[in-house]
N, CA, C and O of each residue as an XYZ file, in Angstrom:
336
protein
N     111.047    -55.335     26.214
C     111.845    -56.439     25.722
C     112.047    -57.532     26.767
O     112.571    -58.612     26.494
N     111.622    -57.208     27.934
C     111.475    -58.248     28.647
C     111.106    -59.552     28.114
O     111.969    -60.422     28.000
N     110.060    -59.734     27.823
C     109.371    -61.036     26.694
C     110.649    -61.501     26.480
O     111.381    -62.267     27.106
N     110.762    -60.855     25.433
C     112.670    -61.123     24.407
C     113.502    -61.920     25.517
O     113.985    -63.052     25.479
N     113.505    -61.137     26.322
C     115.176    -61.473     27.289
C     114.226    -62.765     28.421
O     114.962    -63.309     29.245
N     113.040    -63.114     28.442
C     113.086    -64.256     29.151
C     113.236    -65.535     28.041
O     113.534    -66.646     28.479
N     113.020    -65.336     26.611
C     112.931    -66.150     25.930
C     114.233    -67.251     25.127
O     114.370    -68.405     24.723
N     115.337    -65.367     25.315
C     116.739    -66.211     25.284
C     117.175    -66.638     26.778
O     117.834    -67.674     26.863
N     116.990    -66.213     27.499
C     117.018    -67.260     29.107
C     116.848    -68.347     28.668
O     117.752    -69.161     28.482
N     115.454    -68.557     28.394
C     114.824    -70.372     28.560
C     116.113    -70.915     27.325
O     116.908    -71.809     27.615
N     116.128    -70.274     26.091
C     116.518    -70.763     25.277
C     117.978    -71.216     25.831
O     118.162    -72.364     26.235
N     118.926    -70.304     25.820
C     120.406    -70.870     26.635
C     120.035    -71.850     28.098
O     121.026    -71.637     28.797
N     119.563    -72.337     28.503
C     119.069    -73.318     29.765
C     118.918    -74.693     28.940
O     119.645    -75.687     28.941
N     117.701    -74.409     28.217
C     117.848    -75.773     27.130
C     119.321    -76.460     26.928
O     119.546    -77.655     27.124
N     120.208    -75.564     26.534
C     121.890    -75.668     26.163
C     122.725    -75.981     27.393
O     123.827    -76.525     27.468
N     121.804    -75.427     28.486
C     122.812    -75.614     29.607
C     124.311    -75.207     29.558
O     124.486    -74.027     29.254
N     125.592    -76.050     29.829
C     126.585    -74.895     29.722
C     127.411    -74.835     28.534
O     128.571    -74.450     28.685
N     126.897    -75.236     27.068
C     126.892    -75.344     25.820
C     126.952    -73.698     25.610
O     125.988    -72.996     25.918
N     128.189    -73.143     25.049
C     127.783    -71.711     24.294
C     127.365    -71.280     23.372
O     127.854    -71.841     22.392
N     126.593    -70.445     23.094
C     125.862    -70.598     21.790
C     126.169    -68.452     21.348
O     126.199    -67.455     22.070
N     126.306    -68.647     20.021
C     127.024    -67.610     19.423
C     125.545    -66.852     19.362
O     124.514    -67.520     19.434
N     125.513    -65.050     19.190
C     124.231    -64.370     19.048
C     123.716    -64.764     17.961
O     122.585    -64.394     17.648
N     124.506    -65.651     17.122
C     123.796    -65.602     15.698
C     122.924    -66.813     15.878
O     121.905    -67.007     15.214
N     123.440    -67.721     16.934
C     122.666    -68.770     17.074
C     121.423    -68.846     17.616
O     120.417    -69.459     17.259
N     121.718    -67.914     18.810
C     120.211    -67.621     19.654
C     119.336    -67.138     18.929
O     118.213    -67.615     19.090
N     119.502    -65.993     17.836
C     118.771    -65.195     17.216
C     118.055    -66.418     16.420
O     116.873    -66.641     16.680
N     118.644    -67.118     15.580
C     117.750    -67.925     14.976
C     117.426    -69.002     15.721
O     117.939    -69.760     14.897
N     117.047    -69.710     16.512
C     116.379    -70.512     17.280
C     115.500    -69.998     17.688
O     114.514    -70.690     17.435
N     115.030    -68.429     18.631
C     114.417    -67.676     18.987
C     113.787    -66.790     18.059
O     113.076    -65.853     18.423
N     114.020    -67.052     16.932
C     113.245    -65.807     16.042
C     113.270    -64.877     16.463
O     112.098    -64.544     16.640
N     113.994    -64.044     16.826
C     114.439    -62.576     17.369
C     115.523    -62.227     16.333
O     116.411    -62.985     15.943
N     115.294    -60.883     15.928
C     116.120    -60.433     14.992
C     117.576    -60.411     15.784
O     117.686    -60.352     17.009
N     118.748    -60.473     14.772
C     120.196    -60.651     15.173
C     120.257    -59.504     16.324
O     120.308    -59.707     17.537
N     120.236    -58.041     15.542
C     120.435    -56.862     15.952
C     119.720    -56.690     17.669
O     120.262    -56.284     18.697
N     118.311    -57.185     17.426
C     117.834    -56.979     19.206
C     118.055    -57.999     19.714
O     117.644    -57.880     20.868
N     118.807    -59.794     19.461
C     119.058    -60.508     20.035
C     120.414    -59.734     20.849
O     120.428    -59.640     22.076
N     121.575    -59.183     19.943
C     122.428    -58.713     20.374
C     122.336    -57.465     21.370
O     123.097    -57.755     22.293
N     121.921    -56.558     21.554
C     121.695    -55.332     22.177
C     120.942    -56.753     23.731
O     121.567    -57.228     24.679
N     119.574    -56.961     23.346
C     119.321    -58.234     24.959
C     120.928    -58.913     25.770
O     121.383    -58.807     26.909
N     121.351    -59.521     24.672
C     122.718    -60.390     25.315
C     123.452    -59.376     26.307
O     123.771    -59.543     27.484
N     123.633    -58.194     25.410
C     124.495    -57.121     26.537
C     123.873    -56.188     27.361
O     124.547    -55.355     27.969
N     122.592    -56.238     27.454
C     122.231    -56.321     29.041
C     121.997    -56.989     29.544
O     121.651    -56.532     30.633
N     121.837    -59.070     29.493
C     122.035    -59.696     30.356
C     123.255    -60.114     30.845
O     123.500    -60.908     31.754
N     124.322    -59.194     29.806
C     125.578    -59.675     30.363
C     125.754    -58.401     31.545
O     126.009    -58.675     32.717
N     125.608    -57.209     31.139
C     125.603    -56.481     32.509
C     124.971    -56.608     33.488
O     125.378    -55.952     34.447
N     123.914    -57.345     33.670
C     123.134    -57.649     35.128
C     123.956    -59.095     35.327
O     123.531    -59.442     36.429
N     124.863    -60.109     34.908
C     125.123    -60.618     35.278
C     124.436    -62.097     35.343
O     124.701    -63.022     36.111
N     123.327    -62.019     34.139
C     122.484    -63.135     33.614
C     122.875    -64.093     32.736
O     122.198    -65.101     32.531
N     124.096    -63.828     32.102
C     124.503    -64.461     31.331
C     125.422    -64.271     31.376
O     125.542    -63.201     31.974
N     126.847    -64.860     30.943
C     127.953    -65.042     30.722
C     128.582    -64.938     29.563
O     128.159    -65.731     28.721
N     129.327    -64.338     29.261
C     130.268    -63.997     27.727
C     131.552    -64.862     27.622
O     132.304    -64.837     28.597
N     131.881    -65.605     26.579
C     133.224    -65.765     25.964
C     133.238    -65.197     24.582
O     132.431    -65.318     23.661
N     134.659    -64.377     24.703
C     134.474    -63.338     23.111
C     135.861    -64.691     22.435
O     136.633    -65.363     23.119
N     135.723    -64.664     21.092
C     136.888    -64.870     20.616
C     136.132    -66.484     19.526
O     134.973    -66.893     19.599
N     137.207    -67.034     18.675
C     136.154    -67.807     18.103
C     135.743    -68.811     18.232
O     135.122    -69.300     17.288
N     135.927    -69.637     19.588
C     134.925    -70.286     20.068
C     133.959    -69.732     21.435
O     133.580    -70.486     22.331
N     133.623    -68.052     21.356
C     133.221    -67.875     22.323
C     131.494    -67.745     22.020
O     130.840    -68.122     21.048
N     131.223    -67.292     22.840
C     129.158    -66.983     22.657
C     128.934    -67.063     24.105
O     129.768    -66.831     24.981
N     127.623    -67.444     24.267
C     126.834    -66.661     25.748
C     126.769    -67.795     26.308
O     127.163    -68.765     25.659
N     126.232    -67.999     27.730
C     125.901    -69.355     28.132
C     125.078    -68.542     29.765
O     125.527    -67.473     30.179
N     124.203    -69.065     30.302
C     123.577    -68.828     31.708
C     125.087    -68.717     32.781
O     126.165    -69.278     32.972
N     124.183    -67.487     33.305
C     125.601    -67.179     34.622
C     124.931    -68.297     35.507
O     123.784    -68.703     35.322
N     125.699    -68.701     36.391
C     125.597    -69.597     37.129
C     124.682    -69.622     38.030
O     124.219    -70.666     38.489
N     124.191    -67.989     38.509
C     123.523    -67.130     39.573
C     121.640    -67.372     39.214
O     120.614    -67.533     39.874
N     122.091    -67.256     37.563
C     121.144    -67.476     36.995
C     119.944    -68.990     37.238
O     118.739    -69.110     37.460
N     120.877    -69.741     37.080
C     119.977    -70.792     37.221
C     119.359    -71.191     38.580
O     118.743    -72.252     38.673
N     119.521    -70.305     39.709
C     119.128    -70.170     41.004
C     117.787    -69.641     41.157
O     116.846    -69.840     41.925
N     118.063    -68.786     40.008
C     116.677    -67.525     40.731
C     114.878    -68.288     40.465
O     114.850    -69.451     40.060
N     113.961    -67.795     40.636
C     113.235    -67.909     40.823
C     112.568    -66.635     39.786
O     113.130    -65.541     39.838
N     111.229    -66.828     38.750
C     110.272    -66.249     37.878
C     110.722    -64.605     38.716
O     111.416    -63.630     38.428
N     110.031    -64.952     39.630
C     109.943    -63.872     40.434
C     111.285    -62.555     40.724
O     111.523    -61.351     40.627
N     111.770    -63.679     41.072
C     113.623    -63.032     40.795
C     114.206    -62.335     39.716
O     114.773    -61.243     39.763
N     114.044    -62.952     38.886
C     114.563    -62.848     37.297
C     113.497    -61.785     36.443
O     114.004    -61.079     35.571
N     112.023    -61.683     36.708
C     111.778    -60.577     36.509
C     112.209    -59.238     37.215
O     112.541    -58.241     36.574
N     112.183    -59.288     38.304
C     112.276    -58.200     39.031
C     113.502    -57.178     38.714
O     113.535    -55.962     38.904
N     114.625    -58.142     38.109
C     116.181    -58.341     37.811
C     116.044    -57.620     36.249
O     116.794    -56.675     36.004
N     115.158    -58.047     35.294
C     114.624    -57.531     34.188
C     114.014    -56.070     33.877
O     114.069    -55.177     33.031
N     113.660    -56.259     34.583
C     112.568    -55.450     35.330
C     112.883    -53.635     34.841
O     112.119    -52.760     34.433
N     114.369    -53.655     35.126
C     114.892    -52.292     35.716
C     114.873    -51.685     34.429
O     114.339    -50.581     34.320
N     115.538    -52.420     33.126
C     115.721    -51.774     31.983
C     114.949    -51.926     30.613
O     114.754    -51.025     29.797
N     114.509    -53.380     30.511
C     113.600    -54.094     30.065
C     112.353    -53.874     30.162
O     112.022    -54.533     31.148
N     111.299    -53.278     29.694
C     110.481    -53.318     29.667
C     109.163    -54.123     28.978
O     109.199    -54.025     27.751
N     108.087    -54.844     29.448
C     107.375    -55.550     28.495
C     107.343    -54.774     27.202
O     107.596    -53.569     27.195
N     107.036    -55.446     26.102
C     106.348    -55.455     24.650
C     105.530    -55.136     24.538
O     105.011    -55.147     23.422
């Protein structure tokens, strides 16, 4: 799912620090709701993304995030994520 989880990356970056709800990512990304959601909460545990719960909350790039480097951010992926 790696693939997956670099694709909502790029996608929330586009948005920059705009939050966008799982239901939103899922359809922009064509990724089903269900594995958009399960991705979000492991980039929220590595610390790739950022959470606000409540009803104006949704995901947005951790800050750390927009630092790293291809290289970085796979490696970071890497651990639990596996390619497709």
């Amino acid at each position: 799912m790696t693939d997956y989880a670099v694709l909502i990356l790029a996608n929330l970056a586009l948005h920059d620090k705009e939050l966008l709800t799982a239901k939103e990512i899922a359809s922009e990304t064509h990724i089903s709701l269900p594995t958009t959601q399960k991705i979000l909460k492991k980039l929220n545990r590595k610390n790739l993304v950022i959470s606000k719960q409540g009803a104006t909350g949704g995901y947005a790039l951790g800050e750390d995030t927009k630092n790293l480097s291809v290289a970085n951010l796979l490696k970071k992926l890497d651990g639990d994520l596996s390619i497709t």
